[in-house]
N, C-alpha and C positions, 0 to 999 in steps of 0.2 A: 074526281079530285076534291070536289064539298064535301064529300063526307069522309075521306082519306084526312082533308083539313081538321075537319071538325071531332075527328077520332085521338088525332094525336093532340088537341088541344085542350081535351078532355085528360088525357095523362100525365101531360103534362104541370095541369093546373094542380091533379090529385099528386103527384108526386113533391109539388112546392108545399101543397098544405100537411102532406105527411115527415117530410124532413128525413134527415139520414137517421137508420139504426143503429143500435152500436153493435160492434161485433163481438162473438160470443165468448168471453174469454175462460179460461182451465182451471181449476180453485185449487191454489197452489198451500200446500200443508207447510205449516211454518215451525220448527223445534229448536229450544235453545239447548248449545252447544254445553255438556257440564264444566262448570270451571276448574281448570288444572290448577292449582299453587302448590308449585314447589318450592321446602324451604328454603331460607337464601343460603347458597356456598358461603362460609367465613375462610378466609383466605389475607393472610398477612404479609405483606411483601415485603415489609421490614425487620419481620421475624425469620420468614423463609431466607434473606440475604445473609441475615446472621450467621442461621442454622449451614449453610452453605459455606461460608468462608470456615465457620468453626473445623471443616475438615481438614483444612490443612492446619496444623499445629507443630509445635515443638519441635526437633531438629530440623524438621524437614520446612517448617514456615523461616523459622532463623538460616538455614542456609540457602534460601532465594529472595530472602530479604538481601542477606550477604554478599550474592552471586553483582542482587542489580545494584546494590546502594555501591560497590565496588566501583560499578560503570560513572557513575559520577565523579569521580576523581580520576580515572580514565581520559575523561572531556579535556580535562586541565592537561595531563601528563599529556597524552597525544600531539595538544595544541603546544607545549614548550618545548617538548620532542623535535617537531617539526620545525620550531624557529631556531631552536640550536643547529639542525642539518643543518639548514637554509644561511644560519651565522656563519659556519663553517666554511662552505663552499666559497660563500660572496667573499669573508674577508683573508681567507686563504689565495684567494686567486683562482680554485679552483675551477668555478665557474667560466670566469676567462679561459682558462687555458680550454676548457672542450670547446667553447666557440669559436676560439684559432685554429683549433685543429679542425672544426668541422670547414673553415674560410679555407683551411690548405686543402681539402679537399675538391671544394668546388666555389667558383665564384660566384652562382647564383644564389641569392640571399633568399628564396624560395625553398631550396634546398636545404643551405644552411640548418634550417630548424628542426627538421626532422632526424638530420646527421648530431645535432646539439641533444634533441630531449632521448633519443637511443643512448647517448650516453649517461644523461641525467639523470632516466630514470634505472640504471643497474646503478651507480655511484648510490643515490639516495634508495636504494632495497638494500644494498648492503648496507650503509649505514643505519638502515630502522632495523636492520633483521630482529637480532633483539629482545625489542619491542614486540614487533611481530609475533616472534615464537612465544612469549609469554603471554602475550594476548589471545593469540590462533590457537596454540594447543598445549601450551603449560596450565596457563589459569582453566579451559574447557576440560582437561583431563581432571582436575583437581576438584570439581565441580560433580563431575560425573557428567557432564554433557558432551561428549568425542567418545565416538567409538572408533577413530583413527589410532593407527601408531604412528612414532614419527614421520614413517617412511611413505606412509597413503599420504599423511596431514600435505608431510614436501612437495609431492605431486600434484593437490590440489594448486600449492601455494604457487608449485611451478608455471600450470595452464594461467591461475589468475593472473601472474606476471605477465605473461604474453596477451595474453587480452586487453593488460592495463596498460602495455607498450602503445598496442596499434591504436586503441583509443584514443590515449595522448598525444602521439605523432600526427593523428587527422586531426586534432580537434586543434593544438599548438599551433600547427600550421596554415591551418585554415586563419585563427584568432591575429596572429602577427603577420599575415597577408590585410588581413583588415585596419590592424596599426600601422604598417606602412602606407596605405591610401588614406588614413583617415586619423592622423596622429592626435588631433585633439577630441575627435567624438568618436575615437573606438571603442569606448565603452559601452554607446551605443547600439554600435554594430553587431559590437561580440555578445551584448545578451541575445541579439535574437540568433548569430550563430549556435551559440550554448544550445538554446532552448531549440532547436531546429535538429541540432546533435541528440538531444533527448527523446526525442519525437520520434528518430529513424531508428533508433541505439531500442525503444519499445517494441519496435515494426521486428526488427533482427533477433532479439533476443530469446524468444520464447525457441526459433527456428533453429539460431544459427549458436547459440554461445550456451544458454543452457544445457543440450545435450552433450554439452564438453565436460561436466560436472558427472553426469549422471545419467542414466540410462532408462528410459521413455518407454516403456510399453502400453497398449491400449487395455484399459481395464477388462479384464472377461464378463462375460453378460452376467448378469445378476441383477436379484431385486433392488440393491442400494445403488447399480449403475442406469438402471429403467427410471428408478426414481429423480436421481442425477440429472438425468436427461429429459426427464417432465419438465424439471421443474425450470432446467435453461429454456424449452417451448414456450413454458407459461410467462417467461419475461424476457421474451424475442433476442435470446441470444443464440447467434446462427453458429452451435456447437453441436458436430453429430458422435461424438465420440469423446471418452474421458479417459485419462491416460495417468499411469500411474508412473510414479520416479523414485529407486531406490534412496531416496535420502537418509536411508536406517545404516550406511557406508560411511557416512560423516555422523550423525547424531541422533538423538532419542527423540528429538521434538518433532511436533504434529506439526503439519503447514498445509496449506491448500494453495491456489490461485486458478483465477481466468484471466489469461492475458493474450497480449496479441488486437492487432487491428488489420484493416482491412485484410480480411479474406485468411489472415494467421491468427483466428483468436483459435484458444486451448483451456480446455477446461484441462488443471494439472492436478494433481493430490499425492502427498509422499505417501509412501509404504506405511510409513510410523501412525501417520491417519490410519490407513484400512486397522492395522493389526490395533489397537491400541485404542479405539474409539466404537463407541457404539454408535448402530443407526441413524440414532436420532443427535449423535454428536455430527457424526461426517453431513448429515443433511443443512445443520444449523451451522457449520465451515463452511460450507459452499454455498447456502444463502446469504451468508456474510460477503463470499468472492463476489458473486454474482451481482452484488449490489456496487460495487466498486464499477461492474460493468457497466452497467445500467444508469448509471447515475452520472456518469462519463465522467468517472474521477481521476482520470487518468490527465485529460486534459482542463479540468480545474486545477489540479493540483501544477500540472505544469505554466500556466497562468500565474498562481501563485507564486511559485518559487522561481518563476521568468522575473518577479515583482525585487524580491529578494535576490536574485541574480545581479542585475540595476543595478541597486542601492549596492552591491558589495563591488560589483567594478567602479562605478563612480565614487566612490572612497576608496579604493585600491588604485586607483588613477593619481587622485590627491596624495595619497600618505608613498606611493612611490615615487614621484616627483619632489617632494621634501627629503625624502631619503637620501635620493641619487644626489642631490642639492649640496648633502653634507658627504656624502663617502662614497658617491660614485667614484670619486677619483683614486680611492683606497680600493674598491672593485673592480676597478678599468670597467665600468660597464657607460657604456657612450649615447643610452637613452632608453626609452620605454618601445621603441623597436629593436633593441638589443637584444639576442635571446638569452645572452648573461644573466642579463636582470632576472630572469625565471624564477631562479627561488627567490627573491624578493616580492617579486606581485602574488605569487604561494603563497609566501608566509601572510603578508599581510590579509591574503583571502583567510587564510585560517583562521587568524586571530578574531578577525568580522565574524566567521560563522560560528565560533566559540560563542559570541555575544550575540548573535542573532537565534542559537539554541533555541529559546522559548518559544521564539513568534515562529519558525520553522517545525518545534514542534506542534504548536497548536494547530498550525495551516492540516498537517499529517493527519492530526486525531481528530479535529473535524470532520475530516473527511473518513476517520474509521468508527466515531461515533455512528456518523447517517449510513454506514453500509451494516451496521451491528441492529440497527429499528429496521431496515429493509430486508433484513436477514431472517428477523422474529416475523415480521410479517407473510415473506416469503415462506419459508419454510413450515413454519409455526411449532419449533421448537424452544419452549423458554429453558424447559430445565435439560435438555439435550445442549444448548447454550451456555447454560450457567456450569454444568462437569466439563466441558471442554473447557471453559474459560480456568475452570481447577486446574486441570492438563499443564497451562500456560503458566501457573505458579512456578515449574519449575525453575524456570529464568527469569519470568516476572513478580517485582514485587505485589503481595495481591492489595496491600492497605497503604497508601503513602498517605500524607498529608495534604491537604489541596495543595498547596505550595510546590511539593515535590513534583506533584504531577502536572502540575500547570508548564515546569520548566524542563522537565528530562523525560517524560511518559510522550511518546510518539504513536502511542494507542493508549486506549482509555485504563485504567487502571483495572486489574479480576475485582475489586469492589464496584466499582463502576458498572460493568460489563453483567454482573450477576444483579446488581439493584436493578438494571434497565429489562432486563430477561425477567424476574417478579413482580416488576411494576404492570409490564407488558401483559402477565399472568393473570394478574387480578383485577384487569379491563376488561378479558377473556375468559373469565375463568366459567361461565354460564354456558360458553359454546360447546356443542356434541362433542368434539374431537380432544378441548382442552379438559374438559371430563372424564371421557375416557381412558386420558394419558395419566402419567406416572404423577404421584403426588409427591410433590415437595415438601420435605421438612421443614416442620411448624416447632 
């Protein structure tokens, strides 16, 4: 055991005075990498907006300058249109007279209203007809935008009548239930009815009422529909299929949408898209839709206009209780649970949304401004963006004023829309794929 001691005490002593080695390491060759400079892209995106809008000119810029600056004076005529029916009915009596008749029919005042606006609204379609027809498919044929003849246009005009019955029989009815329980804060009530009516009217619509228009098939496989449906994966929208809709029955124009909520969304695309757009147009349409999904603009924008809903019952509450004050009695209508009164709280909504135009449209185009940046980004089409947004000249003016567009553009202006898609461009314009793609005139 001494000398087993005195062995390790011995190695131990030599191992403190020699200390640790280091261990042996690899002699690693070091080379620098040669430097790449490539010259810089020059890329103008005030020159290429130019060069862009310069395509559309002469007759064809002047007759969709024409088509929209027209809709402007539309706003007005529409809105005096509708307070002359409304004049009519009230101080004709004939207003009264279908509310006596709906009272002979049943004494539930629940009922009532429904028996009142069935008649309301055939009385007020024949009176705007008209209007209507010159609007629906006089002024659209004159234009070149209807590829209907009379006799399709009627049938359309037909179904939307019935649509816009059942509509207003649930929504009336529902509203002057809420007036009868709540006569001084129905206005209240009925915005978040409205907005609650909007919400389920989204839910139905893609299902149950679009396919009344128009005939829904699922697109056939191909590269622009693989592509489609990448590009819903890559921003979590839960669509297995895209589906296309003769809208080339009614008209020339290109349209997309994704709509639909729980469990009913749809990515949709008319006819006029496929035929009439290239690749990299239809991809930069539907990254535009998709942004609307994605960005849940459905329920902003219903937030908003819930905001403006408000504001327009709570002065149509006021300016109808002054009314009735002075000529109810020239009406026989006997209060704001009256369903006589109808075309008067109408009218007076009109006349608010006539003036409220602006701030309604900017709420719109904000919200189609950020779905046009998520669209570029998504997609990564600028100048596939900027020829569709040409597309849209037909009916949209492409150059307004800021003025113009501040108050009647409910999407951003084709000069707008094309500056944003070249600015996008020349942020991008260094990356492999914006390289690769088509070059923009300079």
């Amino acid at each position: 055991m001494l000398i087993a001691l005195s062995v390790l005490a011995n190695v131990s002593s030599a191992s403190a005075q020699a200390g640790p080695s280091p261990a042996p390491l690899p002699h690693v060759e070091t080379h620098a990498l040669p430097s790449v400079s490539a010259p810089p892209i020059h890329f103008d995106a005030e020159k290429a907006t130019k060069a862009y809008l310069a395509r559309i000119s002469g007759k064809a810029r002047e007759r969709s300058d024409a088509y929209f600056e027209g809709g402007y004076w539309l706003l007005l005529v529409d809105t005096l249109y509708a307070v002359a029916v409304a004049a009519i009915l009230l101080f004709t009596r004939a207003s009264a007279w279908m509310r006596n008749r709906a009272q002979k029919i049943t004494r539930s005042r629940f009922w009532q209203v429904p028996i009142y606006v069935v008649q309301y609204m055939i009385v007020v379609t024949i009176l705007t007809l008209p209007l209507s027809i010159y609007e629906g498919f006089i002024r659209e044929r004159a234009y070149g935008l209807s590829n209907q003849n009379f006799l399709q246009w009627s049938g359309d005009f037909g179904t939307q009548f019935l649509v816009d019955v059942v509509q207003m029989v649930i929504l009336a009815t529902i509203v002057y239930s809420v007036i009868r329980a709540t006569p001084k804060a129905w206005w209240l009530w009925g915005t978040a009815v409205v907005v609650a009516f909007f919400a389920v009217f989204i839910l139905v619509e893609p299902v149950f009422i679009a396919p009344l228009f128009n005939h829904y098939t699922p697109l056939p496989d191909s590269p622009i529909k693989r592509d489609i449906l990448s590009l819903a994966r890559a921003n979590g929208i839960p669509a297995d299929n895209v589906y296309e809709f003769d809208a080339s029955r009614q008209s020339n124009r290109i349209s997309a949408n994704v709509s639909g909520l729980l469990g009913t969304t749809r990515i949709s695309m008319t006819d006029n898209l496929m035929k009439q757009s290239t690749p990299a147009e239809i991809k930069a349409v539907l990254g535009h839709e998709m942004g609307h999904y994605v960005m849940n603009h459905v329920f902003l924008l219903l937030g908003g206009l819930s905001l403006l809903v408000l504001i327009g019952f709570g002065l149509t509450n006021w300016g109808f209780n002054r009314l009735t004050a002075v000529f109810g009695g020239v009406w026989d209508v006997r209060g704001i649970d009256d369903p006589a009164g109808l075309p008067a709280l109408l009218a007076i909504f009109t006349v608010l949304g006539l003036l409220g135009t602006p701030l309604e449209n900017t709420i719109i185009r904000t919200s189609e401004h950020e779905a046009d940046i998520f669209g570029l980004n998504a997609s990564r089409q600028p100048d596939g963006f900027a020829t569709a947004a040409l597309k849209l000249a037909t009916y949209r003016k492409l150059e307004p004023t800021p003025l113009e567009e501040f108050i009647f553009y409910d999407h951003p202006s084709g000069h707008t829309r094309i500056h944003d898609a070249m600015v996008w461009k020349a942020e991008h314009i260094n990356d492999p794929d914006i390289k690769a793609g088509p070059v923009s005139p300079q």
